[in-house]
LOMI-275634 format. One record per residue (C-alpha): residue number from 0; x, y, z. Coordinates in steps of 0.001 Angstrom, whole numbers. Layout:
<recs>
<rec><i>NUM</i><X>X</X><Y>Y</Y><Z>Z</Z></rec>
...
</recs>
This chain:
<recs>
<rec><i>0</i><X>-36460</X><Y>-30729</Y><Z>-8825</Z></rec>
<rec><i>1</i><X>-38258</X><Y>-32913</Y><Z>-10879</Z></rec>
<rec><i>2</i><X>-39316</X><Y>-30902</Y><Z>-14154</Z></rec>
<rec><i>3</i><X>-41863</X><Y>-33180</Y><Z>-15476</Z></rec>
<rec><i>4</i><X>-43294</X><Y>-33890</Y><Z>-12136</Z></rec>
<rec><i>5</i><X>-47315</X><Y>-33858</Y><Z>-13285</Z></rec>
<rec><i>6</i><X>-49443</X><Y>-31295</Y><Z>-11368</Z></rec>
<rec><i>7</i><X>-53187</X><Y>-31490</Y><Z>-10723</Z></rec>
<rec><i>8</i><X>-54567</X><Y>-28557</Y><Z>-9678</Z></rec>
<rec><i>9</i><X>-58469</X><Y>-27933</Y><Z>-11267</Z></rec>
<rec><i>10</i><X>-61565</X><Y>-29326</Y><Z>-11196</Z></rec>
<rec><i>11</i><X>-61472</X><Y>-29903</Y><Z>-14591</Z></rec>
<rec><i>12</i><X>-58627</X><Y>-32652</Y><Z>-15266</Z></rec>
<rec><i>13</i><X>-59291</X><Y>-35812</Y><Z>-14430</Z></rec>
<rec><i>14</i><X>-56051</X><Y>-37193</Y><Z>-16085</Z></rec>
<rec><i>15</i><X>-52356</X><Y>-37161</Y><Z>-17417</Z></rec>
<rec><i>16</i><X>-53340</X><Y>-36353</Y><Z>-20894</Z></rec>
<rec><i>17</i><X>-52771</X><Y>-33209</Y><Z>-22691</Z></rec>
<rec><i>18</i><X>-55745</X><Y>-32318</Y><Z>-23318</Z></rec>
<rec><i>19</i><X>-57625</X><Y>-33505</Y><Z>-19962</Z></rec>
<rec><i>20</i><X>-58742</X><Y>-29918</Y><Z>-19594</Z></rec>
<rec><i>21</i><X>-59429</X><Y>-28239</Y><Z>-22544</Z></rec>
<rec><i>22</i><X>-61722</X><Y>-25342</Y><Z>-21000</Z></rec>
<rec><i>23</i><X>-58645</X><Y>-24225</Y><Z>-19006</Z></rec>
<rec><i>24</i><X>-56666</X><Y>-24461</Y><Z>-22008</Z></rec>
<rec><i>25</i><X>-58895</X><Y>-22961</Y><Z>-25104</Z></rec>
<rec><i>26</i><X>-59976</X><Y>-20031</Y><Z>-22756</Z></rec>
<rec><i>27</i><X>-56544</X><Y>-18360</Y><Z>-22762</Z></rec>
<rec><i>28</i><X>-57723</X><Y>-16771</Y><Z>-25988</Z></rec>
<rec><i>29</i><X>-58655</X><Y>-14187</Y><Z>-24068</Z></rec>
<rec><i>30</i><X>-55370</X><Y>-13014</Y><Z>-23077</Z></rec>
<rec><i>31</i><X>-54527</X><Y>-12600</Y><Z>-26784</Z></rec>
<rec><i>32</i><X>-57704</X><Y>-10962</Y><Z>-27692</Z></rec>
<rec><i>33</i><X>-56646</X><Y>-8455</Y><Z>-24778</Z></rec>
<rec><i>34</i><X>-53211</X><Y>-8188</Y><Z>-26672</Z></rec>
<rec><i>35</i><X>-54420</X><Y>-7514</Y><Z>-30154</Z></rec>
<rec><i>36</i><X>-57073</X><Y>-5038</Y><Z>-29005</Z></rec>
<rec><i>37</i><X>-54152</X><Y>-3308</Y><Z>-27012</Z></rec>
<rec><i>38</i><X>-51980</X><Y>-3111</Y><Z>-30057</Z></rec>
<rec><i>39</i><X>-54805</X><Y>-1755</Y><Z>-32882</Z></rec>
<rec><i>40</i><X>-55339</X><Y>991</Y><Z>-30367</Z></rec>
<rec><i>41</i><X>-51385</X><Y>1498</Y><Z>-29641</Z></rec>
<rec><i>42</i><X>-51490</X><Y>1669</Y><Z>-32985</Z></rec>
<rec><i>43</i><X>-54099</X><Y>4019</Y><Z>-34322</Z></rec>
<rec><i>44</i><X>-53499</X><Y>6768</Y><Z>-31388</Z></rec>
<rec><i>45</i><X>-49608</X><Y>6528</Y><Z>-32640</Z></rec>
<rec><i>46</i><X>-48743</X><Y>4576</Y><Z>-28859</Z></rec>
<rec><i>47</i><X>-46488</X><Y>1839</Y><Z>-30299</Z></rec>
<rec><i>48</i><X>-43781</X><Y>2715</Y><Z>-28144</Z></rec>
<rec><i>49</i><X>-41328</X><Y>198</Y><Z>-26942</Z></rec>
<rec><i>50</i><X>-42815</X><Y>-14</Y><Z>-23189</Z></rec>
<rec><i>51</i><X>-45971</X><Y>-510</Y><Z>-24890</Z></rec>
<rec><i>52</i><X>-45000</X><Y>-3520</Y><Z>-26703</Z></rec>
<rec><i>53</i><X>-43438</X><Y>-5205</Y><Z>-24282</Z></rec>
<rec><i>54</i><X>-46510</X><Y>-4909</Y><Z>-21718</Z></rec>
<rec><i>55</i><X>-48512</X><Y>-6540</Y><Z>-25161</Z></rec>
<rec><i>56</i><X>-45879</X><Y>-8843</Y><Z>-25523</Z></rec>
<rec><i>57</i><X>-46059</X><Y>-9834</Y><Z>-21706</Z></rec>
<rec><i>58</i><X>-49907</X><Y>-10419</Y><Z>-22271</Z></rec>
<rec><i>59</i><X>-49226</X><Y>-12807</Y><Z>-25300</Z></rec>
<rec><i>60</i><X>-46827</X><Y>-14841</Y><Z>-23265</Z></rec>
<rec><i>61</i><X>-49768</X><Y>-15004</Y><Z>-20427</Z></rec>
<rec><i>62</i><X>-51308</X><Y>-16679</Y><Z>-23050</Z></rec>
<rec><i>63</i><X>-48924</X><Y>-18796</Y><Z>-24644</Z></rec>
<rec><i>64</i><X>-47744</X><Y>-20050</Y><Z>-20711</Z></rec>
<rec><i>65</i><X>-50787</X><Y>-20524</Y><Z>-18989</Z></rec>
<rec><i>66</i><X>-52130</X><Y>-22523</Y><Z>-22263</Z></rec>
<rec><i>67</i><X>-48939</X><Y>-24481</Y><Z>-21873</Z></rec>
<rec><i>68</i><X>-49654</X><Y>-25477</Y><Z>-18408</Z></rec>
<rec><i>69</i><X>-53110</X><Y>-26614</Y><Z>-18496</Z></rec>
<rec><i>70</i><X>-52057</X><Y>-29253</Y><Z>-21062</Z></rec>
<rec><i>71</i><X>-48666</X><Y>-30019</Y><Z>-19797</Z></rec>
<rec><i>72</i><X>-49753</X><Y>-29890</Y><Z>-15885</Z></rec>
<rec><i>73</i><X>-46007</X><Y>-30089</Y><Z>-14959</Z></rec>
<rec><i>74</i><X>-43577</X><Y>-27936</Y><Z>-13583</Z></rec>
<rec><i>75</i><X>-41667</X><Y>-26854</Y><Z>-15758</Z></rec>
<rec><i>76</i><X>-45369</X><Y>-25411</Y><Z>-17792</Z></rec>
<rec><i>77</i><X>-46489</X><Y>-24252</Y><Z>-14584</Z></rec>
<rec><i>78</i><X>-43208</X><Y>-22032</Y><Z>-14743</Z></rec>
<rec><i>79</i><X>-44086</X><Y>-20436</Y><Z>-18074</Z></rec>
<rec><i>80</i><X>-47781</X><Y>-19647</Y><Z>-16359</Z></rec>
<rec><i>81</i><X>-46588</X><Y>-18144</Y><Z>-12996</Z></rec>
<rec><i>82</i><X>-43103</X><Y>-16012</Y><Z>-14271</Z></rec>
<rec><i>83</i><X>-45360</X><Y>-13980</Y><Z>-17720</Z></rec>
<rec><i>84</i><X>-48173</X><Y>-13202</Y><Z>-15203</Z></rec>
<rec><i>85</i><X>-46122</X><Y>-11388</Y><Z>-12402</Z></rec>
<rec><i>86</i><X>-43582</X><Y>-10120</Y><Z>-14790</Z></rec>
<rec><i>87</i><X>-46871</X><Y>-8198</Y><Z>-16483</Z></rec>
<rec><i>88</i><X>-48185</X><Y>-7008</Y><Z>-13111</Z></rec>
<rec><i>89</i><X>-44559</X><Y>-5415</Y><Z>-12360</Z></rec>
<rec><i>90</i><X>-43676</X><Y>-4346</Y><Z>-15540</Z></rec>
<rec><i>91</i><X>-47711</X><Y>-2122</Y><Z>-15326</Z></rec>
<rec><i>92</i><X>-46907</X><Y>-732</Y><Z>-12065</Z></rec>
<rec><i>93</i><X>-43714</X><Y>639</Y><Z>-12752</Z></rec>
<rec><i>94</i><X>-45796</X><Y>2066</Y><Z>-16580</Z></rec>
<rec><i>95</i><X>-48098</X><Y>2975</Y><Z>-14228</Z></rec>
<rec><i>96</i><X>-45615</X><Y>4816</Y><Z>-11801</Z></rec>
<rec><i>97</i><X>-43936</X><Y>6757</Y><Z>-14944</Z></rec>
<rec><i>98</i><X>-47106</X><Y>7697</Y><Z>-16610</Z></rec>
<rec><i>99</i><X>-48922</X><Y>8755</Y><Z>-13656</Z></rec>
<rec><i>100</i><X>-45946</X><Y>10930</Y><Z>-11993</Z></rec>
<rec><i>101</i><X>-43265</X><Y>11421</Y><Z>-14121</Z></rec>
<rec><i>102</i><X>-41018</X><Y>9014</Y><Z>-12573</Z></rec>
<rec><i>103</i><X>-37529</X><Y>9622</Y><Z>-13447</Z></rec>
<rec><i>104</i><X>-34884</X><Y>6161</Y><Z>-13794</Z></rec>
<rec><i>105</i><X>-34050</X><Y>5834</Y><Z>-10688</Z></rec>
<rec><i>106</i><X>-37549</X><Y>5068</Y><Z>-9597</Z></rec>
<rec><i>107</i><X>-38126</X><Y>2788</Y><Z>-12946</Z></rec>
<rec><i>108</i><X>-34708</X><Y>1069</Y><Z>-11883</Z></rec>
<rec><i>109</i><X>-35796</X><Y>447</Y><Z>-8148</Z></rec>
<rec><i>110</i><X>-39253</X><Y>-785</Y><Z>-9492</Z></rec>
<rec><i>111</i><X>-37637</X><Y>-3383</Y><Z>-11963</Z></rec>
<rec><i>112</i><X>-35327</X><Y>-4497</Y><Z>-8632</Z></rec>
<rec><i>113</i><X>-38160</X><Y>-4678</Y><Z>-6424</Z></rec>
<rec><i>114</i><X>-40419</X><Y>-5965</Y><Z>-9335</Z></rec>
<rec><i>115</i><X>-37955</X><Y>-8706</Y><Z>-10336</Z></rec>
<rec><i>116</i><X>-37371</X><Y>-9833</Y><Z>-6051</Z></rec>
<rec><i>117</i><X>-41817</X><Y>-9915</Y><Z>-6013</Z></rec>
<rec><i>118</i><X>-41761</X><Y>-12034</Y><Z>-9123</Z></rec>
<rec><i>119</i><X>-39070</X><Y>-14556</Y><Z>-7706</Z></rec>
<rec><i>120</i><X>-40403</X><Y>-14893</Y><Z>-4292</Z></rec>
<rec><i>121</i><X>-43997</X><Y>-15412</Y><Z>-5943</Z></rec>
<rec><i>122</i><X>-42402</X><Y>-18086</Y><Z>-7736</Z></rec>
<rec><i>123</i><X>-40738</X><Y>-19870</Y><Z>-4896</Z></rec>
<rec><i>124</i><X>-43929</X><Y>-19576</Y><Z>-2541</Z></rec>
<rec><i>125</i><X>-46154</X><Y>-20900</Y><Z>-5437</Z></rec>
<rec><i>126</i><X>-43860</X><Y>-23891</Y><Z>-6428</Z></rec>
<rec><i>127</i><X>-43982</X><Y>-25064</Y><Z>-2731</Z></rec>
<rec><i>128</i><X>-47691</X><Y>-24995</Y><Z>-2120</Z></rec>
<rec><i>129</i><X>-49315</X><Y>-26645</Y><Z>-5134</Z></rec>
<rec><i>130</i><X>-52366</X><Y>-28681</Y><Z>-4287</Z></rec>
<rec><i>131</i><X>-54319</X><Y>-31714</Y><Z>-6240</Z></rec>
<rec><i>132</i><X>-58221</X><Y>-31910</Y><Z>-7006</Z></rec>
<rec><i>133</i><X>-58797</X><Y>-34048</Y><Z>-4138</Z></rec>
<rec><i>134</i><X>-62376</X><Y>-33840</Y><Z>-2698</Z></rec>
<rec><i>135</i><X>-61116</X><Y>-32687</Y><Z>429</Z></rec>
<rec><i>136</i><X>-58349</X><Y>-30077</Y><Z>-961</Z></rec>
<rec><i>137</i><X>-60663</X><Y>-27191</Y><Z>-272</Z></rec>
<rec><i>138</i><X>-60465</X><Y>-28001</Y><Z>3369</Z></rec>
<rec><i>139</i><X>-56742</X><Y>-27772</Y><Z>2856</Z></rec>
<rec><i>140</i><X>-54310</X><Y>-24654</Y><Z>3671</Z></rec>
<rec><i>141</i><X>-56092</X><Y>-21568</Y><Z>3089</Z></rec>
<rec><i>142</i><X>-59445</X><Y>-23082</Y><Z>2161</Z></rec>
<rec><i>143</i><X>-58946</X><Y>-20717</Y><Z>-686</Z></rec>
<rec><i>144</i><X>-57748</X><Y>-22848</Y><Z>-3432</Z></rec>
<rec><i>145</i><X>-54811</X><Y>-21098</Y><Z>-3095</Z></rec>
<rec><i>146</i><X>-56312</X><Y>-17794</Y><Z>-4215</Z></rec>
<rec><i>147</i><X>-55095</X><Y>-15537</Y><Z>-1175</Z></rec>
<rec><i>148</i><X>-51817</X><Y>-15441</Y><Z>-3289</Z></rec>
<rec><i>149</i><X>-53879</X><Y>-12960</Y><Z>-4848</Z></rec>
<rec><i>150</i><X>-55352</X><Y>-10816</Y><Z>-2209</Z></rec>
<rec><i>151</i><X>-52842</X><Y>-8143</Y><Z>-2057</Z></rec>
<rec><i>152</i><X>-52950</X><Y>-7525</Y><Z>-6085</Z></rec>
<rec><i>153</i><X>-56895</X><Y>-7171</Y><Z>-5533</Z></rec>
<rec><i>154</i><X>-56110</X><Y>-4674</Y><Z>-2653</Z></rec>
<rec><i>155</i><X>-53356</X><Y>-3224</Y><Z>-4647</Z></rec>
<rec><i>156</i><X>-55991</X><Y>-2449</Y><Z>-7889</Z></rec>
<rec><i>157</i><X>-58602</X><Y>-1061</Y><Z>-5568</Z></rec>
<rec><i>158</i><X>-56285</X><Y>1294</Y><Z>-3694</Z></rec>
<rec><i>159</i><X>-55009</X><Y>2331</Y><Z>-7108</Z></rec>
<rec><i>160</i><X>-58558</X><Y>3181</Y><Z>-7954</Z></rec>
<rec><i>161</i><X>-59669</X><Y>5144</Y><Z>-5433</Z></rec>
<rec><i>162</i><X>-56310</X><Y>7580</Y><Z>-6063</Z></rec>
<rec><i>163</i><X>-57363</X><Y>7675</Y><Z>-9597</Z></rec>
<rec><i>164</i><X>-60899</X><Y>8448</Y><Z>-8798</Z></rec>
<rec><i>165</i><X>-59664</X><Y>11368</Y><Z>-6280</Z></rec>
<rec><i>166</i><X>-57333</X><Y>12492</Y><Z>-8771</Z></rec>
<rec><i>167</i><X>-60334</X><Y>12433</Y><Z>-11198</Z></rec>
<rec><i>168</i><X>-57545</X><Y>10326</Y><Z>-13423</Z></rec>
<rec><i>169</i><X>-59180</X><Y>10516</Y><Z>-17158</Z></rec>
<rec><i>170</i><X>-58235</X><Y>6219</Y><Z>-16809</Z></rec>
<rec><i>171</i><X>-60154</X><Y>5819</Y><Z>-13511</Z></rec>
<rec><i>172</i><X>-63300</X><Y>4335</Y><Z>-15157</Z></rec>
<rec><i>173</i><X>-61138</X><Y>2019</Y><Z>-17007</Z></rec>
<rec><i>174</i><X>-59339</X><Y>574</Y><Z>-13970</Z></rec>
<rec><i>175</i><X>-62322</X><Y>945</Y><Z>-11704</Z></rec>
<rec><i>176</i><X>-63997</X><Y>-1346</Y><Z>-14220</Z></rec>
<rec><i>177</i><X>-60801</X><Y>-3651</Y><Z>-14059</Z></rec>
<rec><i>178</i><X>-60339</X><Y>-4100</Y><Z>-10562</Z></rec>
<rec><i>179</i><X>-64547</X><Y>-4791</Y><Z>-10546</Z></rec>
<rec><i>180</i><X>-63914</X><Y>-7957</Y><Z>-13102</Z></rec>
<rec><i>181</i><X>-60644</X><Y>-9237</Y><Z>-11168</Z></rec>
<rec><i>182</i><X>-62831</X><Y>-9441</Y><Z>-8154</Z></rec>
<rec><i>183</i><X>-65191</X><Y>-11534</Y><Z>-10036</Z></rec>
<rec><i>184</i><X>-62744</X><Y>-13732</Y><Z>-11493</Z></rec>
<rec><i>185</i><X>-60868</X><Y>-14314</Y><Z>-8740</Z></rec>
<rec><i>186</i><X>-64132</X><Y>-15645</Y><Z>-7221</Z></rec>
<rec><i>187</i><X>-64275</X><Y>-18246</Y><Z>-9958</Z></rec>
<rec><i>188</i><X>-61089</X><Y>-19265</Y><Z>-9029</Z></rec>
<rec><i>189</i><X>-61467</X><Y>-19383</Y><Z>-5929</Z></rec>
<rec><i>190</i><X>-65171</X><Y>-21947</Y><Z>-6508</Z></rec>
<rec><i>191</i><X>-63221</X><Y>-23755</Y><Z>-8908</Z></rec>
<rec><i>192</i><X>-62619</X><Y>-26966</Y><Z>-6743</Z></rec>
<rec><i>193</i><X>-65671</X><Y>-26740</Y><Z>-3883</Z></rec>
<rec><i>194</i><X>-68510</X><Y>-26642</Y><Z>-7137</Z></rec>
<rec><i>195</i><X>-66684</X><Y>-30238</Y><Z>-8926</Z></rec>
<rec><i>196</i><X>-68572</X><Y>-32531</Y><Z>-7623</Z></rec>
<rec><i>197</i><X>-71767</X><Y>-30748</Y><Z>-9047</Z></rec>
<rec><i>198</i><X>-69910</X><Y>-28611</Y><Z>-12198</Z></rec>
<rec><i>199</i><X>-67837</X><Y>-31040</Y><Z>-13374</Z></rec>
<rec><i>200</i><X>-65632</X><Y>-28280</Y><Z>-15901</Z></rec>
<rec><i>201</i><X>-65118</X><Y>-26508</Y><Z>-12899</Z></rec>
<rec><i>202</i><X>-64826</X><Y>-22929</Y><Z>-13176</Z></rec>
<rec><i>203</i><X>-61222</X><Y>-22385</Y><Z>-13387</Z></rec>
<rec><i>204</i><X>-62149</X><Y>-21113</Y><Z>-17070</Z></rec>
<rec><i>205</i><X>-64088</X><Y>-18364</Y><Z>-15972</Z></rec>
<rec><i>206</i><X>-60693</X><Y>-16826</Y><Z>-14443</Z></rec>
<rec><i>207</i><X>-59504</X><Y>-17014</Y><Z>-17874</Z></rec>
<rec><i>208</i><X>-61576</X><Y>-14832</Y><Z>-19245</Z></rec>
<rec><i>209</i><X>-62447</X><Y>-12449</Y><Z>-17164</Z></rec>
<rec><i>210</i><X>-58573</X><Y>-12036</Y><Z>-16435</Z></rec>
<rec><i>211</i><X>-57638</X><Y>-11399</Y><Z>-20236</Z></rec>
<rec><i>212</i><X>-60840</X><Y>-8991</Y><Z>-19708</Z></rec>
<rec><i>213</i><X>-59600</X><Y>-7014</Y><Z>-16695</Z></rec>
<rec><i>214</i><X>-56109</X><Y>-6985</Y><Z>-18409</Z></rec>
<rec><i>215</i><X>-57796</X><Y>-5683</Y><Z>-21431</Z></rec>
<rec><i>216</i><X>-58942</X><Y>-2789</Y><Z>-19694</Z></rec>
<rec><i>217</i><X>-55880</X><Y>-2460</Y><Z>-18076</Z></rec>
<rec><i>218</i><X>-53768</X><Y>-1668</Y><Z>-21005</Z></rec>
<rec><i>219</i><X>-56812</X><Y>329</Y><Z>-22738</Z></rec>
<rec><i>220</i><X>-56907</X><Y>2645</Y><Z>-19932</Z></rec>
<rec><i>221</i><X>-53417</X><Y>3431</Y><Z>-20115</Z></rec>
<rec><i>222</i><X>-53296</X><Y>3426</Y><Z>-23767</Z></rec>
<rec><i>223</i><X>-55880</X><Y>5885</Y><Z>-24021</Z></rec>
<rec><i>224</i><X>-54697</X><Y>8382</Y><Z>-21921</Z></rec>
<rec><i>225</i><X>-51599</X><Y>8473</Y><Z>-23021</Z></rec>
<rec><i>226</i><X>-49638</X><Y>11478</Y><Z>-25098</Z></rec>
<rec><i>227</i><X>-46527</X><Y>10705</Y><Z>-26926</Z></rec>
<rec><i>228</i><X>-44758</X><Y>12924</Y><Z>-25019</Z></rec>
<rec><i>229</i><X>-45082</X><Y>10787</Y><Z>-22133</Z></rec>
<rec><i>230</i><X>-42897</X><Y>8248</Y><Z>-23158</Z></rec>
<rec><i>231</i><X>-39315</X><Y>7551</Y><Z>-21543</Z></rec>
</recs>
């Protein structure tokens, strides 16, 4: 495998250089804003616990990676976008999982197994079917832009929701509200290459930050509702 291979995959490069999409890039503020709102409220409700900041952690390196790879477009950046992102989604289920039912280690341990196989296989499947901003890519594969990868984590939030709202979970508005705004951004993503030849940023961006949104309220509604007791 050729590390530095170059990757073109949004509307809005047009070029090698590092800074050929700077949208893309300057947006992943978000994901940090998500991460410092997350900690002053771990911090203030007394929350700070070690699987607490390592789900704010995960959301920094969301940051850090996917900035990475919309100025380095290569594989090897593309890596440090796709392995924080799924390593965040596990690592809140299995939070989720404990917080919501008491899950003992055994469950934690089989979600990290099962969580680590999703993350790898995600990775494989995503390294293989990269595309380029050719004007006919959106005709190409999925005609998704390669956003059906996320289909099942849309279904996934949704179903979550609708136990939480039964439940009459006192997070449910916050994820409800989450799984709402990853909807919507997926959407952008999804637009991002069929709306160049009139948008000419694309709208790739837009992903960006409503993501670090929806993760936002993510982490606040488990944050919130947490006691200290709850911890491992």
């Amino acid at each position: 495998m050729d590390w530095f291979a170059p990757i073109d995959l949004y509307c809005e490069r047009t070029g090698p250089e590092i800074w050929s999409e700077p949208l893309n890039a300057i947006s992943n503020a978000s994901f940090l804003l998500a991460a410092i709102w997350a900690y002053r409220t771990a911090k203030v409700r007394d929350a700070l616990h070690w699987t607490i900041i390592a789900a704010i952690a995960l959301v920094s390196l969301i940051s850090i990676g996917s900035f990475l790879f919309h100025t380095q477009a290569n594989v090897w950046s593309e890596l440090t976008d796709v392995i924080p992102i799924w390593t965040f989604v596990i690592w809140f289920v299995i939070l989720s999982i404990h917080y919501q039912t008491g899950a003992k280690n055994l469950k934690r341990t089989a979600g990290i197994v099962l969580g680590s196989v999703a993350v790898i296989g995600t990775i494989i499947w995503m390294m293989g079917s990269d595309v380029t901003t050719d004007p006919n890519v959106a005709q190409v594969g999925d005609g998704m832009n390669g956003s059906s990868q996320y289909f099942p984590a849309v279904a996934a939030l949704f179903i979550f929701t609708i136990v939480m709202l039964i439940k009459k979970d006192a997070g449910r508005w916050w994820v409800l509200a989450a799984a709402i705004t990853f909807t919507i951004s997926l959407m952008f993503r999804t637009v991002d290459l069929w709306v160049c030849s009139t948008f000419v940023t694309g709208t790739h961006f837009f992903w960006h930050i409503l993501n670090g949104l929806m993760i936002a309220l993510l982490l606040q509604g488990l944050i919130r509702h947490l006691e200290t007791t709850d911890h491992p």
